[in-house]
C-alpha positions in Angstrom: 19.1 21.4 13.6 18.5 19.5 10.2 17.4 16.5 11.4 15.2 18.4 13.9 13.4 20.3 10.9 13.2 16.4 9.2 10.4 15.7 12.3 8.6 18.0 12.2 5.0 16.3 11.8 1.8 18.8 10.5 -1.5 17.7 11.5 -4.2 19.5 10.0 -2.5 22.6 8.5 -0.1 23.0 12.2 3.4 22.2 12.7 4.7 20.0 15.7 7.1 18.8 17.0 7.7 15.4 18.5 10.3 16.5 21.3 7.6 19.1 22.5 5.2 16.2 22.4 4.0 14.3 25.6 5.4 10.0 25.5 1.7 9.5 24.5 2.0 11.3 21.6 5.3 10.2 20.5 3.2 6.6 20.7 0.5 7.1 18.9 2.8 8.9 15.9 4.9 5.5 15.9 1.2 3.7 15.7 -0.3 5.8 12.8 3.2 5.8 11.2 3.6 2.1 11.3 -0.3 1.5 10.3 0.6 3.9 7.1 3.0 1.5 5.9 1.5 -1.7 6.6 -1.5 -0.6 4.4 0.9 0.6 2.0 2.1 -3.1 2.0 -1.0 -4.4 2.2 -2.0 -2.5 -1.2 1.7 -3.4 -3.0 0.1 -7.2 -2.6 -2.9 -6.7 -3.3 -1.7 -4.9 -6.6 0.3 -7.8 -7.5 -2.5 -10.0 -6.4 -4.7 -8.1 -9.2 -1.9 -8.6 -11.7 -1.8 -12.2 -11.1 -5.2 -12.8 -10.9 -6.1 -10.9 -14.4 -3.1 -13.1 -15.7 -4.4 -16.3 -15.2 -7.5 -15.6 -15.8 -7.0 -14.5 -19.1 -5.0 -17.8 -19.9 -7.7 -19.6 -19.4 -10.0 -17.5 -21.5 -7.1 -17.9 -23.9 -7.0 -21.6 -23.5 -10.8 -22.2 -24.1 -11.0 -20.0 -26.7 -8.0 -22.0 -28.5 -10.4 -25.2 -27.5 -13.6 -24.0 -29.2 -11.6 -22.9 -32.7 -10.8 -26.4 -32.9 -13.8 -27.6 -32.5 -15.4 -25.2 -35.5 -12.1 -26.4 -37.4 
C-alpha cells in the first residue's frame, strides 16, 4: 500500500495512478521521466562547464594583467 501511494503521479492538480493507466501511458511517464533527468544532467555539466569556463578565463585576465604591471614597472 506504501509503495503504491509512492506512484502516484499528479498531472495538472489530479492524482493517478500508473496501474490504472493504459501501457501507453506507463510509456510515455518512463519518457518524460527519463527526459527530466537527462536535462537535469545536462544542466549539472553545463554548470560545471560555467565554472570552468569563468575560471580560466579569469587566469588569463590574471595573467595579462600581471604582464602589463611589468611592463609599467
Amino acid at each position: 500500500m506504501a509503495e503504491e501511494a509512492q506512484n502516484i503521479i499528479n498531472i495538472d492538480g489530479k492524482e493517478y495512478n500508473p496501474t490504472d493507466m493504459s501501457e501507453e501511458q506507463r510509456y510515455l511517464i518512463a519518457q518524460i521521466r527519463d527526459l527530466q533527468a537527462r536535462a537535469n544532467q545536462a544542466k549539472f555539466h553545463l554548470d560545471q562547464q560555467q565554472v570552468a569556463l569563468n575560471f580560466f578565463t579569469n587566469k588569463l585576465i590574471e595573467s595579462l594583467n600581471q604582464k602589463e604591471e611589468k611592463k609599467v614597472s
